[in-house]
N, C-alpha and C positions, 0 to 999 in steps of 0.2 A: 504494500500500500504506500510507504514512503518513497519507494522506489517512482514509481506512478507518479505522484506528485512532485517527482525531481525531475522529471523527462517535460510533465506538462508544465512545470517553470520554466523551462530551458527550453523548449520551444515558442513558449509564450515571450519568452527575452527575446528570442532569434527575430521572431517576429516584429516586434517593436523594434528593435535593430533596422531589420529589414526597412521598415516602414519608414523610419529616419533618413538611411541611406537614400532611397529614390525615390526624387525629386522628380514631380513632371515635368514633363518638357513643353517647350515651346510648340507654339500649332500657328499657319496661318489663319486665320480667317479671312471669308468672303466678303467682298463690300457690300454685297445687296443678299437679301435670303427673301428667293420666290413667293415662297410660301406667305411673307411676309410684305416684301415690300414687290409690285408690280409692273409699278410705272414708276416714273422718273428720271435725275441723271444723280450724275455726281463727278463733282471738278475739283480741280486745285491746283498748287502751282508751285514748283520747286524751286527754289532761290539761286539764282547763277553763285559761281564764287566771285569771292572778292578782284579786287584788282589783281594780277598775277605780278609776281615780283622774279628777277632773274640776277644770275649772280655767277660768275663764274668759278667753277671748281673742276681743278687739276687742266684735264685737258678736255672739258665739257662745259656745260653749263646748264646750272640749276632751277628750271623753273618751278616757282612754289606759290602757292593761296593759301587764303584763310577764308575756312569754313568753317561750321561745328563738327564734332568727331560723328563719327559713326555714318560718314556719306559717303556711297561711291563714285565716281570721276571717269568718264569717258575723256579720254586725253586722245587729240589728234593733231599730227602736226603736218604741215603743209607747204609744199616748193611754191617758188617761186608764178608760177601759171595756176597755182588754186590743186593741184592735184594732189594725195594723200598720199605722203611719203611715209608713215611711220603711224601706228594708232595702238590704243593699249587702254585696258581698263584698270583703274588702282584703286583704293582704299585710300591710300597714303595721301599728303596734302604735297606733295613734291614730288618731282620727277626728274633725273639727271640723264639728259642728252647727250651723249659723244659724236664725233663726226665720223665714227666706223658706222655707230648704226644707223645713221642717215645717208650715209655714202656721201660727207660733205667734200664740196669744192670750192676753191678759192672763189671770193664774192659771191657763193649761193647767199641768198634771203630764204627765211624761213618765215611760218607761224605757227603759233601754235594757239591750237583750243582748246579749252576746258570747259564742262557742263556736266552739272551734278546729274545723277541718272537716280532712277528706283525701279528696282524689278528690269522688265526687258521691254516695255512700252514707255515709260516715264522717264521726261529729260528736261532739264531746265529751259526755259523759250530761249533765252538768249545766251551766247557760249562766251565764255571772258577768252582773251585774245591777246596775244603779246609777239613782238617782232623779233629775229635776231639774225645776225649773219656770224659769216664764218666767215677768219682772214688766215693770213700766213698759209697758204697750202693746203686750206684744210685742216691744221692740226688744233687751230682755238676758234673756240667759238666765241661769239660776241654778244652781248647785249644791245 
């Protein structure tokens, strides 16, 4: 009988243990629920980032924004003629550019864009924008 009641403690611990250890987790949720809502819309609007600032480091150059934490950034950067030489999605509030992975050359002009994104439809209206070139050869880049 004691016995019995040392197994059903010690399962009843385990269990409270258990219970502590896991934690739910996160779920999406739907914007709209059919059942509930059946007409309408729903809008909103994601804040471009700030002005972008650049700065050069080693033999690149760094561009960087200020946002709040927890946004992701569709970064594009762009030749001379408007065409997309280089695009990358990050987390991070900075991005460092070298001229190997743009394939730069003496007197290219660049741009680049930044626009906060959510999900795989949602982007800010407007993309913040900053110029730079490359001198000497190709091997620095410029603000």
């Amino acid at each position: 009988m004691r016995r019995r009641a040392s197994v059903a403690a010690a399962v009843a611990v385990a269990v409270l243990l258990l219970g502590l250890l896991l934690t739910p987790g996160r779920t999406w949720a739907l914007f709209s629920d059919t059942a509930t809502v059946s007409t309408g819309s729903f809008s909103g609007t994601l804040a471009s980032p700030a002005t972008l600032t650049c700065q050069t480091e080693g033999s690149g150059v760094r561009i960087g924004w200020a946002t709040p934490t927890n946004r992701q950034f569709r970064v594009r950067v762009l030749g001379s003629t408007g065409t997309q030489v280089y695009a990358t999605t990050t987390t991070d509030n900075s991005i460092l550019l070298t001229p190997s992975l743009l394939s730069a050359v003496l007197g290219a002009r660049y741009t680049i864009e930044v626009r906060t994104i959510a999900g795989t439809a949602w982007q800010s209206p407007q993309a913040s924008s900053r110029s730079f070139g490359v001198a000497l050869l190709g091997l620095w880049l410029v603000c």
